[in-house]
Each structure stands twice: as C-alpha cells, then as structure tokens.
N, C-alpha and C positions, 0 to 999 in steps of 0.2 A: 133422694133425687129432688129435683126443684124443678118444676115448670118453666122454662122460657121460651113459650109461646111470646109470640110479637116481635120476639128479640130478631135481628137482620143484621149479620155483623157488613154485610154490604155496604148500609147505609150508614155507617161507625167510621173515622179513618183508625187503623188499630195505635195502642202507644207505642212511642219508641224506644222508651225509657229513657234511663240518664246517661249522660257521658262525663267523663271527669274534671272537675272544677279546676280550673287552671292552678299550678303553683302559684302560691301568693299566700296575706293576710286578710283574715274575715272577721269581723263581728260575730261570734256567738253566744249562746247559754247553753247552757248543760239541760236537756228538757226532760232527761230519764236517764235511771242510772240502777242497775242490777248487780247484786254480789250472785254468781254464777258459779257451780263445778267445774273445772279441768275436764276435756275430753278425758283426760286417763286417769280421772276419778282424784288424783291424788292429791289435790289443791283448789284455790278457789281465785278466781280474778274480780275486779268490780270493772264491768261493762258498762261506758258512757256513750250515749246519743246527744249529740251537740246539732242544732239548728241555728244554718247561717241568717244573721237578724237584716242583712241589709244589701243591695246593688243587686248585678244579674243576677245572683244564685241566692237572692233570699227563701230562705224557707226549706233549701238545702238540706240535707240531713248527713254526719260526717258520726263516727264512732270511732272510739280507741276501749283497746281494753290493758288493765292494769291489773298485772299478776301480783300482789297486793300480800296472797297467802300462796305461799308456792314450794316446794323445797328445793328450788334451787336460788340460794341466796342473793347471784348475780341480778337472776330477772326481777328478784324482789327489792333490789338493793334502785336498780333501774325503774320500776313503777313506783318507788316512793320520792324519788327524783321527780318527776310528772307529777305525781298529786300534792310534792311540794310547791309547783311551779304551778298547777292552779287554785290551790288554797290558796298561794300570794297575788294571783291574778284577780281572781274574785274578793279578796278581802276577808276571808273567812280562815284564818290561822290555826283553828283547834275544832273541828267540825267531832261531831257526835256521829252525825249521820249522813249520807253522801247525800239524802236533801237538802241540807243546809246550802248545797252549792248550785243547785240550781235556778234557772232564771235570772242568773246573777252575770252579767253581761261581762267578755274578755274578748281578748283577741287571740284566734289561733293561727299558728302556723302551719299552712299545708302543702305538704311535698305529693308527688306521684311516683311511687315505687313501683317495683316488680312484685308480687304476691309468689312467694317461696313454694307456694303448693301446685297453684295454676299457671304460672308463670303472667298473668295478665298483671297488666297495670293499674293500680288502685291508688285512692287516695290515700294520706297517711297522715294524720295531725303531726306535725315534729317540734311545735313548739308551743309553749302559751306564754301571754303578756297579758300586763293591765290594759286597758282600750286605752290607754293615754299612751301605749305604744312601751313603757318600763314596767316591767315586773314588780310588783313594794318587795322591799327587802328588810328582813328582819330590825337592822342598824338605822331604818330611816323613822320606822316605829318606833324606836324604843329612843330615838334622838328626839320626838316629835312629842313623845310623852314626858319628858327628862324638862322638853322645851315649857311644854305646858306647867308639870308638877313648881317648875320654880318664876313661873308669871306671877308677878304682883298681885297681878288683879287677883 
C-alpha cells in the first residue's frame, strides 16, 4: 500500500487519454523494439514502438508487431516484407540487432482499422518510407556504388 494522504482528485481535472491520430504520414524513430513469445507459445514476433518526431501528434507513440519467427509462413513471409521496408527506410540493409534501427528517423504510414478482437478502431502503421518520402531500393545503392567504384577521382 502507499500513502496518499494530501492527494484530492477534486482539485486534478482527470486524463482523457488518446484518441486516434488521423490517417496520414508522420516522421518517426523506432524508440524500442522486443523479440517477444506468441500468445500460443509457439513462435516469436519482434515488437516495435515508434515515436512520432514532429507537428500535432509529436511525441505520439504507434506500435507494430512483426511475426518474424512464426510457423505460419504467410505471416512470416508478410513481417519480413515490413522489416524490409524499414531497413530500406532507415538506411541500415543488414542489421544484427533491431537496435541498429532505432533513432534513425522514416516516415510511416498510418491507417485506422477495425481491431479483429474488439472490434474498435486502432491505428495501424501500413507503410514505411525514407523521410524524403521514396523508400532506397536495393538498384539505387548498388547503381550509386558502381557510380562511385568507377569515378576518376
């Protein structure tokens, strides 16, 4: 138990909490990221927390999770679609460890869906980009380095 003598929620107006961020694109970072169990024990996702960096909804908090290690190969085939789409966003193509990705500023995509369980309306990230608004793609690097290996200089 904890003492809260003095406390008055009278004198407090209470929170309201959040409501949902409009569809649209946001500046964020990845600011935490957990490899996690499966409710049904039988696999594992990596669970991202992304804060929005800028306008009304700075400081925002949005999550996806990517079934990553799963046995069903669809959703895994579909989370590694995503975490190609922000390794290219962020810049980091070969990461070791889902820190490598954080802090590292993109733009997300965010839609408000139905939530399949509660039926309430949630956000949902459905996309990422570089913050220059294009994804880099594999052919622009490898054209960029081809460009550089044969400069004079």
């Amino acid at each position: 138990m904890a003492d809260l003598n003095g406390f008055d929620a009278n004198a407090v107006e209470p929170n309201k909490g959040f409501g949902l961020i409009p569809r649209g694109e946001y500046d964020a970072v990845i600011v935490k990221s957990e490899k996690k169990a499966t409710n049904a024990g039988d696999g594992h996702y990596l669970s991202l927390e992304f804060q929005v960096l800028s306008g009304e909804f700075q400081n925002r908090k949005l999550w996806t999770n990517l079934n990553l290690w799963n046995k069903n190969s669809e959703a895994v085939q579909i989370a590694k679609g995503d975490m190609s789409a922000i390794c290219r966003a962020v810049g980091v193509m070969t990461p070791k460890d889902s820190a490598e990705l954080h802090n590292k500023p993109l733009k997300l995509s965010v839609a408000i869906k139905k939530n399949k369980g509660s039926g309430e309306d949630e956000n949902r990230i459905v996309g990422y980009k570089s913050r220059n608004g294009a994804p880099a793609t594999v052919e622009a690097k490898t054209t960029m380095a081809e460009a550089t290996a044969s400069a004079p200089w």
